[in-house]
DOLOKOL-769473 format. One line per 8 residues: their letters; for each residue x, y, z of C-alpha. Coordinates in nm, 4 decimals. Example, Ala and Ser with C-alpha at 12.3 -4.5 7.8 and 13.67 -1.06 7.14 Angstrom:
! residues 2
AS) 1.2300 -0.4500 0.7800 ~ 1.3670 -0.1060 0.7140
END
This chain:
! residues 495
XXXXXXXX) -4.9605 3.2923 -2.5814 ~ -5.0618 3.4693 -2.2396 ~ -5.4427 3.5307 -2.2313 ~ -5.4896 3.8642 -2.1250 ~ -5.7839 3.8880 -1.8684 ~ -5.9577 4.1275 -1.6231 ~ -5.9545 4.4118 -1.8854 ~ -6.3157 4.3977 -1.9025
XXXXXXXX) -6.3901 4.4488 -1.5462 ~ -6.0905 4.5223 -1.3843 ~ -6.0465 4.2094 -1.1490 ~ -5.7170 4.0492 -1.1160 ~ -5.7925 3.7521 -1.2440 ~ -5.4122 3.5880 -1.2560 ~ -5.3690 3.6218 -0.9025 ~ -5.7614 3.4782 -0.8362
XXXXXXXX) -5.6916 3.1477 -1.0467 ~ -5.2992 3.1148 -0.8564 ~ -5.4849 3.1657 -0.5554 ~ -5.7650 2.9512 -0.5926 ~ -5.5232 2.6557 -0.7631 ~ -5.2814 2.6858 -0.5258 ~ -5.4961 2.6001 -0.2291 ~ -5.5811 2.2849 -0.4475
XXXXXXXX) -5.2178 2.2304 -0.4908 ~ -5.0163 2.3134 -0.1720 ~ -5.1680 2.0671 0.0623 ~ -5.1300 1.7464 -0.1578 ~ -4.7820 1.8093 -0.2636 ~ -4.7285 1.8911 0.0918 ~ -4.8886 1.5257 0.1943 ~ -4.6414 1.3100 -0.1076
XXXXXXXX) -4.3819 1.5103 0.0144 ~ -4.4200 1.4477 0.3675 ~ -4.4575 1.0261 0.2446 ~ -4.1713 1.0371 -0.0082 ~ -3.9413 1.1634 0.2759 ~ -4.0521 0.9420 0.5013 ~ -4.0168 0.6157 0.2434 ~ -3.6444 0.7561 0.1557
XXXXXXXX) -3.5842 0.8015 0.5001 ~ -3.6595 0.4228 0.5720 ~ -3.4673 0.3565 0.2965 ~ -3.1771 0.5343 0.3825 ~ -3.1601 0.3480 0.7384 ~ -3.2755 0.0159 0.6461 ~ -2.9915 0.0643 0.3599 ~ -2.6916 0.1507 0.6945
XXXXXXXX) -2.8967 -0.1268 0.8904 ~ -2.8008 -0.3530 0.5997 ~ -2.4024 -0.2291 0.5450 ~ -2.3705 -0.2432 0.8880 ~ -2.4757 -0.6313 0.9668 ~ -2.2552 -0.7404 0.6113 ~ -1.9860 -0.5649 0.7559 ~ -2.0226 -0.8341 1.0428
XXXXXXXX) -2.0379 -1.1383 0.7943 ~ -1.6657 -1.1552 0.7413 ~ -1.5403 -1.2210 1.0859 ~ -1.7935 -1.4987 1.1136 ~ -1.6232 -1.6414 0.8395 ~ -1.2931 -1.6279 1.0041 ~ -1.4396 -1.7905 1.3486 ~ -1.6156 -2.0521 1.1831
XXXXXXXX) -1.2344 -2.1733 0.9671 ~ -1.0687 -2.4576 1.1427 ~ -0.7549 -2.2744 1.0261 ~ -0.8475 -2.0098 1.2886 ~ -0.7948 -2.2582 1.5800 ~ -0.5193 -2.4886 1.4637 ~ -0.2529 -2.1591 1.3970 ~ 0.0624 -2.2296 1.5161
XXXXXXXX) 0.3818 -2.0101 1.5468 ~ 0.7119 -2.2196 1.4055 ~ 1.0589 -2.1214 1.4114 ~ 1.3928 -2.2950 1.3033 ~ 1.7302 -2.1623 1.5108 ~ 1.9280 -2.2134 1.1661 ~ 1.7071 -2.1283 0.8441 ~ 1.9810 -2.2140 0.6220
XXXXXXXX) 2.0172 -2.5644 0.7287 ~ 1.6185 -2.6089 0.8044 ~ 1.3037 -2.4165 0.7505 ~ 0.9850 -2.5710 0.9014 ~ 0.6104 -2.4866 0.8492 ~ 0.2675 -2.5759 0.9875 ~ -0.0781 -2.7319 0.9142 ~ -0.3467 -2.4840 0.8754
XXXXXXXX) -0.5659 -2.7582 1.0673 ~ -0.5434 -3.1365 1.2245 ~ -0.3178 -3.2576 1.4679 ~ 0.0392 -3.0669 1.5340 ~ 0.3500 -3.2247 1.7523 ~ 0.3649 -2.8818 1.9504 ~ 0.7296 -2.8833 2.0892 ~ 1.1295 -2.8020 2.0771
XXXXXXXX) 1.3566 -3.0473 1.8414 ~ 1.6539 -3.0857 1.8234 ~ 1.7927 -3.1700 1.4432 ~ 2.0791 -3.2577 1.3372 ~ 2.1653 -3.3609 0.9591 ~ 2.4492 -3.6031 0.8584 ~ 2.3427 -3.6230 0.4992 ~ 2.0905 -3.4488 0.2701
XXXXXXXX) 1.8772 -3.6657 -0.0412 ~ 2.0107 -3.6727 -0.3301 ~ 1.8727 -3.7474 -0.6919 ~ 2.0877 -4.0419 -0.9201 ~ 2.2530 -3.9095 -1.2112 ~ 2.3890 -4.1183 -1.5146 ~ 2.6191 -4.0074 -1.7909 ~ 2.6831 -4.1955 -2.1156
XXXXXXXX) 2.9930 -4.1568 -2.3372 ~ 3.1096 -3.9052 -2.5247 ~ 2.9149 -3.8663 -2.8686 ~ 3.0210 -3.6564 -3.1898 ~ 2.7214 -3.4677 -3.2296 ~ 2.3354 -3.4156 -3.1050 ~ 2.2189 -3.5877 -3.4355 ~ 2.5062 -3.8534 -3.4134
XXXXXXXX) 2.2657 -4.1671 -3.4698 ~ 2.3123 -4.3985 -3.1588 ~ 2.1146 -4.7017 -3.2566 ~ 1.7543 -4.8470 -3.2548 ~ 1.5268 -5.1102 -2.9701 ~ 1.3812 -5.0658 -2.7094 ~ 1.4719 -4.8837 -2.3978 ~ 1.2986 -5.0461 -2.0545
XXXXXXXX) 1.2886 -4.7665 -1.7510 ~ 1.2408 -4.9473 -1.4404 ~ 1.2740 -4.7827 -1.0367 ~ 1.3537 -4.8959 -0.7057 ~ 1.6418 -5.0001 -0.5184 ~ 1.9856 -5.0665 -0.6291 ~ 2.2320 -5.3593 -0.4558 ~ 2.6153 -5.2917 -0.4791
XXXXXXXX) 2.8569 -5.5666 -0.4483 ~ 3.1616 -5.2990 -0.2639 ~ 3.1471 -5.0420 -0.4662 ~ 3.0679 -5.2241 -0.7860 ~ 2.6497 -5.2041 -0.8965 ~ 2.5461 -5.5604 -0.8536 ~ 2.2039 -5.5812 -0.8550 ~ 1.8733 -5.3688 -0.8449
XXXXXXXX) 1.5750 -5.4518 -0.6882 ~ 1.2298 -5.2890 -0.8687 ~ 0.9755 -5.1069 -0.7142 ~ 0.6505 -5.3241 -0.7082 ~ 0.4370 -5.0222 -0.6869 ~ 0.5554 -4.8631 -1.0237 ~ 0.5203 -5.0289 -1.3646 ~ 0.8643 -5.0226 -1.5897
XXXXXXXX) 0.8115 -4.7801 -1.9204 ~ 0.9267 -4.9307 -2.2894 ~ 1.0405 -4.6559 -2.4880 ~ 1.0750 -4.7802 -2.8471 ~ 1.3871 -4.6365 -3.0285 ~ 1.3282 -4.5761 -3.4184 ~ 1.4382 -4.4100 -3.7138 ~ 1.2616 -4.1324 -3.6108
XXXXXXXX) 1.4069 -4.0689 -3.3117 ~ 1.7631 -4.2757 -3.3251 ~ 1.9886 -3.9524 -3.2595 ~ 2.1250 -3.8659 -2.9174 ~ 1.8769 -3.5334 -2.9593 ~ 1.6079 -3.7799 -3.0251 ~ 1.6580 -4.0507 -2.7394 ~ 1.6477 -3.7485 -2.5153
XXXXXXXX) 1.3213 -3.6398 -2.6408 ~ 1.1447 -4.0188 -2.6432 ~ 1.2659 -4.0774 -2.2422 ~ 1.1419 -3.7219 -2.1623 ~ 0.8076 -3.7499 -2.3828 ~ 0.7929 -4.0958 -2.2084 ~ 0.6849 -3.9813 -1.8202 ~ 0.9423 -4.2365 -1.7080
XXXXXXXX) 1.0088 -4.0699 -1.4401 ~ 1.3855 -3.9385 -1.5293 ~ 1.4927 -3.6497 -1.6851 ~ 1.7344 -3.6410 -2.0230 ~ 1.9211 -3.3526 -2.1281 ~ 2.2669 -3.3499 -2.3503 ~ 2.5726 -3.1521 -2.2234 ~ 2.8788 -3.0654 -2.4259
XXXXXXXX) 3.1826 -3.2277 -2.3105 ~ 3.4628 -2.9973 -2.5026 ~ 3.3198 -3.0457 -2.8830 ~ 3.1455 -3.3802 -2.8047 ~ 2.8317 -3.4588 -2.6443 ~ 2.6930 -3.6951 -2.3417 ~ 2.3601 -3.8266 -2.2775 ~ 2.2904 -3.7020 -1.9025
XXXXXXXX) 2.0562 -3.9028 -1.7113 ~ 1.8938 -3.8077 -1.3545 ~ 1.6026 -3.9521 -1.1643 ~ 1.2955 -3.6759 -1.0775 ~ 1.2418 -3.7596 -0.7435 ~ 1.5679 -3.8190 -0.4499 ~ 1.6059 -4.1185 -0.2791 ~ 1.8075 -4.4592 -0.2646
XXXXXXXX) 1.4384 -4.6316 -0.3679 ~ 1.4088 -4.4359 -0.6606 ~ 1.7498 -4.4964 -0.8365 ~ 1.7031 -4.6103 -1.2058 ~ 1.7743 -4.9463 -1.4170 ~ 1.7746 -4.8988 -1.7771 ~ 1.7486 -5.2356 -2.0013 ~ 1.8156 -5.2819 -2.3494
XXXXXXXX) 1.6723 -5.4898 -2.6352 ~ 1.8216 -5.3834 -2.9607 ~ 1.5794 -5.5926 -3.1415 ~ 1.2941 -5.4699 -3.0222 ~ 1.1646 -5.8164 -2.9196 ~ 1.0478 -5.8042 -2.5891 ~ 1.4011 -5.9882 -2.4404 ~ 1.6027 -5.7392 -2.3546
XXXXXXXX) 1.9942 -5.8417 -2.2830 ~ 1.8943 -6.1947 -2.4061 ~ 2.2089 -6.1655 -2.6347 ~ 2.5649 -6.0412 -2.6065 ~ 2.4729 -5.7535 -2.8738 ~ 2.2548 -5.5913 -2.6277 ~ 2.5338 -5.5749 -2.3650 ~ 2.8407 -5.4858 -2.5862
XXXXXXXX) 2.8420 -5.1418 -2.5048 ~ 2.7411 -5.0176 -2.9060 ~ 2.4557 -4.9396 -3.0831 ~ 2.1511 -4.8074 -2.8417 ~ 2.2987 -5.0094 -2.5875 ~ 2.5818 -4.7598 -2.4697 ~ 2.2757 -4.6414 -2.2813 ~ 2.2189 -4.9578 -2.0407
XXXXXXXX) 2.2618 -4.9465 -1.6954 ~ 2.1415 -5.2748 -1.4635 ~ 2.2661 -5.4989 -1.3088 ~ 2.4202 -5.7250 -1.5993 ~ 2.5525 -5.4195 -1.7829 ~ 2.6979 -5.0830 -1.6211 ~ 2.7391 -4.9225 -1.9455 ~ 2.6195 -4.5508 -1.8640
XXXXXXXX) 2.8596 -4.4390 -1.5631 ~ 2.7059 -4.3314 -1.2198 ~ 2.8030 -3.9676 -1.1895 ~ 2.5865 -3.9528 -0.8463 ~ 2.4380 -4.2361 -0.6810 ~ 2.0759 -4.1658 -0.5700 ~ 2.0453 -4.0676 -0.1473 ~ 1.8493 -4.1072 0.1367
XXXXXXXX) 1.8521 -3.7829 0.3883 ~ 1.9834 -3.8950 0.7331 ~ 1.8844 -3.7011 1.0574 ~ 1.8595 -3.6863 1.4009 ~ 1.5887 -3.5360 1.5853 ~ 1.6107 -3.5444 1.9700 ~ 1.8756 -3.7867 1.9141 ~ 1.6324 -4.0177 1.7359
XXXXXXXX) 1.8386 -4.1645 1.3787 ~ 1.5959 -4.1402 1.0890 ~ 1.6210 -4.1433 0.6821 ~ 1.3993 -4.0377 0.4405 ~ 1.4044 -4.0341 0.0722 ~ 1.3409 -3.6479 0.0260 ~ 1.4622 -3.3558 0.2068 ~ 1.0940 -3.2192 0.2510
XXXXXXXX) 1.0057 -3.3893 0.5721 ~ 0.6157 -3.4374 0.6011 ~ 0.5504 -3.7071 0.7874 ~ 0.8278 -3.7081 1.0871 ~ 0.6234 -3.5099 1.2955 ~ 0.2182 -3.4373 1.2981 ~ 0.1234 -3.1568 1.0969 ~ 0.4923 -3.0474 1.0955
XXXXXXXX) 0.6602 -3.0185 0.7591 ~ 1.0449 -2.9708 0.7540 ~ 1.2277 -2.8948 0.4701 ~ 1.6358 -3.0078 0.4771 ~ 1.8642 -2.7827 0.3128 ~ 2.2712 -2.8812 0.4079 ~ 2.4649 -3.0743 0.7032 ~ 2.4813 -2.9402 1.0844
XXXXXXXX) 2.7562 -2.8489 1.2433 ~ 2.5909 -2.7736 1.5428 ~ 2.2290 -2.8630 1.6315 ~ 1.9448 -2.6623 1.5323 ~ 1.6916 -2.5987 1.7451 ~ 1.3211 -2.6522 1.5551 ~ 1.0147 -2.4966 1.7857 ~ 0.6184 -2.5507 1.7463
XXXXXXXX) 0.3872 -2.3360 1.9825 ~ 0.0432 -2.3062 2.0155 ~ -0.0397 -1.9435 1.8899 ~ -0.3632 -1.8391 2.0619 ~ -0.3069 -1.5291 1.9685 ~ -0.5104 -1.5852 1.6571 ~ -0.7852 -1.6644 1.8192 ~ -0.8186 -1.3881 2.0420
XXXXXXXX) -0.7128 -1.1450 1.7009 ~ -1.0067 -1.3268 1.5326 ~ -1.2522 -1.2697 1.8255 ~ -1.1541 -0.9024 1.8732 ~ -1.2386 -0.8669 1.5601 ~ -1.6140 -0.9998 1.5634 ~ -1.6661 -0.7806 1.8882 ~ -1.5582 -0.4617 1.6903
XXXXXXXX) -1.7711 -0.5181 1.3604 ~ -2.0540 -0.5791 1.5672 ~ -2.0301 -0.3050 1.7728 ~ -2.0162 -0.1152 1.4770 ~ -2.3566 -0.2698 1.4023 ~ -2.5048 -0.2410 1.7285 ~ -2.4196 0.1623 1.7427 ~ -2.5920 0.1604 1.4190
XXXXXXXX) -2.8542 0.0043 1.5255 ~ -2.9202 0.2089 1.8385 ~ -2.8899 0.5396 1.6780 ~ -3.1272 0.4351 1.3606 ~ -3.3806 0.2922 1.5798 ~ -3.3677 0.5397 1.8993 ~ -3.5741 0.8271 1.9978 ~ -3.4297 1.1301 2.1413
XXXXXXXX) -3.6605 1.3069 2.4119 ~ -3.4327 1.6034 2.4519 ~ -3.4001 1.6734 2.0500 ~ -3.7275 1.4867 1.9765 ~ -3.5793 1.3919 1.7204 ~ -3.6244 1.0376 1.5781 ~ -3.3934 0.7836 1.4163 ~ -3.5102 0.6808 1.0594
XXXXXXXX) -3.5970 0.3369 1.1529 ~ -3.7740 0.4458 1.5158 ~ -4.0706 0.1924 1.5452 ~ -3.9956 0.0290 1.2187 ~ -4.0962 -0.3579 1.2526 ~ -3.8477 -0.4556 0.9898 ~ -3.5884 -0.3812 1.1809 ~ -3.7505 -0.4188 1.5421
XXXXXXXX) -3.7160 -0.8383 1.4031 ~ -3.3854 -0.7716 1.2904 ~ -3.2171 -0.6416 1.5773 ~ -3.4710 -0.8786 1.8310 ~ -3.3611 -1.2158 1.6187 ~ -3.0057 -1.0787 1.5695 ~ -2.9752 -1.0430 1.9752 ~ -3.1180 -1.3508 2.0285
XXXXXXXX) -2.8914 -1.5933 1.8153 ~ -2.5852 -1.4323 1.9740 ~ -2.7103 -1.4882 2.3528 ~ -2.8278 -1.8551 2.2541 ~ -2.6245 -2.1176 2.4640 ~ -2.4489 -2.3939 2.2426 ~ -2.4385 -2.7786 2.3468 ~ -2.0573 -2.7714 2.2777
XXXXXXXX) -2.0096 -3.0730 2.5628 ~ -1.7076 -2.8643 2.6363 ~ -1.6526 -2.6318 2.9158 ~ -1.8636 -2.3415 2.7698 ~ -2.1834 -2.2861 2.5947 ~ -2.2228 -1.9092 2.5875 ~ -2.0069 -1.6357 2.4924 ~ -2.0251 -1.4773 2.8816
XXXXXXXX) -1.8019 -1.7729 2.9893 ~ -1.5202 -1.6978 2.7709 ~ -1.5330 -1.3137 2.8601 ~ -1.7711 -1.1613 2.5391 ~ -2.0899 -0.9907 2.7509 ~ -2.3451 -0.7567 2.6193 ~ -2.3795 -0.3611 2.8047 ~ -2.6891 -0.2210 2.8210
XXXXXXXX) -2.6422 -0.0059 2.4997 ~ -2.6075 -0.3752 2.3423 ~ -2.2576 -0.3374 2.2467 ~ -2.0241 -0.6151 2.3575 ~ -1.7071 -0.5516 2.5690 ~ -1.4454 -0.8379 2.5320 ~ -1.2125 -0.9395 2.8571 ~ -0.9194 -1.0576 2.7076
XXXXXXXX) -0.8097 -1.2219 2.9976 ~ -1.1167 -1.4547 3.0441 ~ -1.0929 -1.5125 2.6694 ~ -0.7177 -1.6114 2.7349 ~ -0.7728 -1.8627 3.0196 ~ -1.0275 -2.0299 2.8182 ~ -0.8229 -2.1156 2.4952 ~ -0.5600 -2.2396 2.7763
XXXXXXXX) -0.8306 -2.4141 2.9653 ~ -1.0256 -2.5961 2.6603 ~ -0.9849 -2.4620 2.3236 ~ -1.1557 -2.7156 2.1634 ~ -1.4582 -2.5745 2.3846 ~ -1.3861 -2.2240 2.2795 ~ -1.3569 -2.3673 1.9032 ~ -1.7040 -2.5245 1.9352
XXXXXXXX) -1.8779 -2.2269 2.0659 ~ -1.7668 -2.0519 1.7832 ~ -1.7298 -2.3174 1.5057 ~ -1.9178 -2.5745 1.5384 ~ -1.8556 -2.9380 1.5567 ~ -1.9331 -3.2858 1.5968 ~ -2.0609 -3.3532 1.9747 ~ -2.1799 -3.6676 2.1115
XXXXXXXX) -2.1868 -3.7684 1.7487 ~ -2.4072 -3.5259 1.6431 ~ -2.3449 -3.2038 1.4197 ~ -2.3689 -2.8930 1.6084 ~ -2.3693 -2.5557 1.5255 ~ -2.1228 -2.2358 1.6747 ~ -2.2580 -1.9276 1.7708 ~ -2.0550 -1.7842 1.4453
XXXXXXXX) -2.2080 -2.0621 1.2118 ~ -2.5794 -1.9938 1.3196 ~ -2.5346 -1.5892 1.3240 ~ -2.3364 -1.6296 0.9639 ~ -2.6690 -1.8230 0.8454 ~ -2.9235 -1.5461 0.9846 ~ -2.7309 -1.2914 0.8082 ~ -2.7028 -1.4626 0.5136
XXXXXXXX) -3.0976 -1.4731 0.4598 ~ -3.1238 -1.1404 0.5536 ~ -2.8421 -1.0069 0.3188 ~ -2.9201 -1.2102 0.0128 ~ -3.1650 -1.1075 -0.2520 ~ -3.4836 -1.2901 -0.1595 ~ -3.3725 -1.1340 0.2056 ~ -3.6001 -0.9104 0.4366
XXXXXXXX) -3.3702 -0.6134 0.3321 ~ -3.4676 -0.6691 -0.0821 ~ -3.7807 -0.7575 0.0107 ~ -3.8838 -0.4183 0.2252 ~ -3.6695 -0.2281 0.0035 ~ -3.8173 -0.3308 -0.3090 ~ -4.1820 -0.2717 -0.1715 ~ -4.0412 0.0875 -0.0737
XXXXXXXX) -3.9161 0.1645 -0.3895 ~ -4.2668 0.0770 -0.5368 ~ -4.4363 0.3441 -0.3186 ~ -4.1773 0.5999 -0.4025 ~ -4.2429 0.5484 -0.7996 ~ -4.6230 0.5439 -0.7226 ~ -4.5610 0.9199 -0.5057 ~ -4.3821 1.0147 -0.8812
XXXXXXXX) -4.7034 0.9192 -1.0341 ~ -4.8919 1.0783 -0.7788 ~ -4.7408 1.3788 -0.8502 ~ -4.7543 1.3477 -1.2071 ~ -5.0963 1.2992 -1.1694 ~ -5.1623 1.6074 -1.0068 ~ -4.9643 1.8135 -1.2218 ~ -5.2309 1.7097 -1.5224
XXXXXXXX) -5.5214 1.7500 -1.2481 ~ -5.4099 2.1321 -1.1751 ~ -5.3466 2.2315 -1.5196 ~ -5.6857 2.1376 -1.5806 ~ -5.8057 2.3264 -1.3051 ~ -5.6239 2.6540 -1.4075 ~ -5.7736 2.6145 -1.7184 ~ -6.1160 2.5803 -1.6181
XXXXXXXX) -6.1080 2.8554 -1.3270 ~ -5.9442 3.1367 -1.5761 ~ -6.2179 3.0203 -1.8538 ~ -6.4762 3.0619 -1.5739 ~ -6.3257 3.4184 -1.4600 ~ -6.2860 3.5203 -1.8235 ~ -6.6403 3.4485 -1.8954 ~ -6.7140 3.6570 -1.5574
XXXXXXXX) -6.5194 3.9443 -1.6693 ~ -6.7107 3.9378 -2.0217 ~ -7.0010 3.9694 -1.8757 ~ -6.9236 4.2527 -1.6569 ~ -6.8083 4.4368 -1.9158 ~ -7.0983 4.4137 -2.0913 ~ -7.3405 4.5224 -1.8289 ~ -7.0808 4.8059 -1.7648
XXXXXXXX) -7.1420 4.8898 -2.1414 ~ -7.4755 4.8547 -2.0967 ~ -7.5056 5.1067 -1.8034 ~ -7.3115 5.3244 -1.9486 ~ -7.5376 5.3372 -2.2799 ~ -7.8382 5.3841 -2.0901 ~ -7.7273 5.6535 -1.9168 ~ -7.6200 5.8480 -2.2016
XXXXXXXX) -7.9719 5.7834 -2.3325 ~ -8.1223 5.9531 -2.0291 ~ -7.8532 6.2101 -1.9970 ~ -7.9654 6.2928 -2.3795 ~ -8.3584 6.3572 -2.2582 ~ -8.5428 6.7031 -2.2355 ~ -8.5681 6.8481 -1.9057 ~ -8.3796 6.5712 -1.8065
XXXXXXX) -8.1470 6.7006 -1.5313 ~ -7.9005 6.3865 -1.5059 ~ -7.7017 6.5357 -1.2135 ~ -8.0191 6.5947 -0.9913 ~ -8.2175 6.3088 -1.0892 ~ -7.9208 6.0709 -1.0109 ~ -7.9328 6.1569 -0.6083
END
């Protein structure tokens, strides 16, 4: 309920007690307003300070990979007899090759005869999977020869598992290094047999014991072509028949013969893989190259992100004379250290023990606005001269048998305390925050302070106004009294 007041003595006592609070008011509010703005303000920059240098971050990431400076460009003249990729980093045989393929690898495939049925029991013992190399007498299988470096697998045959459907399942549960599957020959069924990995040295013997005694083809019963040992295959008993014999891949390259047991090619040439796929009629022509290219792409990039920074930074921390207008962060010593130790880890020279130690010697130089501008050409030249140099600079490395650290490695480490949450950027903006809550309490504060006042001032005026009403009432009583005397001429008397 509005109090009315001022009816007693006709002041305007609303507009007094505005008046009077409002020149209380006015010039705080003024002063948190005038700090608030300022602490959002900072906020605000030190917040585009902050994008701007994480924005940076990612291309340091990119200068400081070793994949950056080993990229290579490779190319094969007939993709569908030869595709060929390159190590990210290490040595690579840059160069042109000439290939030519007489014969690809092939994987060993055995097939058993023909049974009635998938659960057609074929017998019980012991199956023993050995690999290496095979011997042939002509064209007859005369010997094998195991590989020492891989142990032979027993596979014990069962009631369980007796059935054509079941000896598949035992030699693939068994990790043997084969693979089983049944195929339906018109309405009867063969055991089919092929070895995981190509390769003449990876063919397969398979041994039986049909006793399960531990001497395998120590009898005529384990040889005689029945029971579980229709499935042998070694030297003494051929009784699966070789659908494929196991293959090396032969090749030429720059008239050089080679084999190898797979068509996947890793270690023919450094950091060169080349994957076979059929027979050349023709030669095809395999190319490696150096692809600086990536470098330069990499570099171009860094310049342009921190450009993008250093623009910020000008205009945030600048003051314009003609405008006089300042930037948000003008004379702010947070970012007066930023900027100072930002500038200063990017101008540092680096012992590379190369041909360069600072980024003005491979074409990267700072203009006075404190931009960079990038000469491609210089940057060229250098990769051609010594990029191992130019990787250093940038990367990092091991010099003189000591660690060092690139340009990219020591700026990605300052920026990584800054941007991180213990960084100066949480720190400053956390203490900002603070103020800007304690300006809200401020303010809150005040609010309780003038509504106080306002109380107190139209109590005090209302008490005023009371009492000039009542000496008005008086005045006006004693006047009537004297107005009311004999011979008392009010009008005369009053001049």
């Amino acid at each position: 309920m509005v109090a009315a007041t001022g009816l007693g003595s006709g002041l305007d006592i609303e507009s007094l007690v505005s008046g009077l609070v409002g020149a209380e008011r006015v010039p705080q509010e003024q002063r948190l307003l005038r700090q608030e703005t300022g602490f959002t303000s900072l906020l605000s920059g030190l917040g585009q300070l902050k994008g701007a240098l994480a924005a940076v971050q990612p291309t340091l990431t990119t200068l400081k990979s070793d994949s950056t400076y080993a990229a290579y460009t490779s190319s094969s003249s007939q993709t569908s007899v030869a595709s060929i990729s390159t190590a990210s980093s290490g040595n690579v045989a840059t160069g042109t090759y000439a290939l030519e393929v007489s014969n690809l690898a092939a994987n060993q495939s055995l097939t058993s005869g023909t049974f009635a049925a998938a659960d057609t029991v074929v017998g019980t013992g012991k199956l023993t999977i050995a690999l290496g190399t095979p011997t042939y007498s002509g064209s007859t299988y005369s010997g094998f020869s195991a590989n020492a470096s891989l142990t032979a697998v027993d596979i014990d045959i069962d009631s369980s598992n007796n059935t054509l459907s079941g000896v598949r399942d035992a030699i693939n549960a068994a990790n043997a290094g084969i693979n089983a599957s049944l195929v339906k020959d018109g309405s009867q069924y063969r055991l089919l047999i092929t070895t995981e990995d190509t390769g003449v040295a990876n063919s397969v013997s398979i041994s039986v014991d049909e006793d399960g005694d531990g001497t395998a083809n120590n009898t005529s019963t384990d040889t005689d072509n029945t029971g579980l040992s229709q499935l042998a295959f070694n030297s003494t008993a051929a009784n699966m028949t070789q659908s494929a014999a196991a293959e090396d891949a032969a090749f030429t390259i720059n008239g050089l013969a080679l084999t190898s047991a797979s068509n996947v090619l890793t270690d023919v040439l450094d950091g060169v893989t080349v994957t076979l796929k059929e027979q050349t009629t023709s030669a095809a022509t395999l190319t490696v190259a150096d692809n600086p290219s990536a470098i330069t792409s990499a570099v171009q990039a860094f310049v342009s992100a921190y450009n993008g920074y250093a623009t910020s930074a000008t205009s945030l921390t600048k003051y314009d004379a003609t405008t006089q207008v300042a930037g948000s962060l003008q004379g702010d010593a947070t970012a007066r250290g930023v900027i100072a130790q930002v500038r200063s880890t990017l101008t540092n020279s680096i012992a590379t023990g190369g041909s360069y130690t600072a980024l003005a010697e491979i074409g990267i130089t700072t203009k006075a606005d404190g931009t960079l501008t990038l000469d491609t050409d210089v940057l060229d030249a250098a990769i051609t001269a010594d990029s191992s140099a130019v990787k250093t600079l940038f990367a990092g490395g091991t010099v003189s048998g000591a660690e060092v650290t690139g340009v990219a490695g020591n700026l990605d480490t300052l920026l990584t305390g800054f941007l991180s949450t213990t960084g100066v950027f949480e720190s400053r903006s956390d203490s900002l925050n603070s103020r800007v809550e304690d300006i809200a309490e401020q303010r809150s504060t005040l609010d309780r302070r003038m509504v106080n006042l306002e109380a107190r001032y139209r109590a005090e005026f209302n008490a005023l106004d009371s009492l000039l009403a009542q000496l008005t009432s008086t005045g006006d009583f004693l006047l009537a009294q004297l107005d009311a005397l004999p011979g008392f001429n009010s009008g005369s008397d009053r001049k």
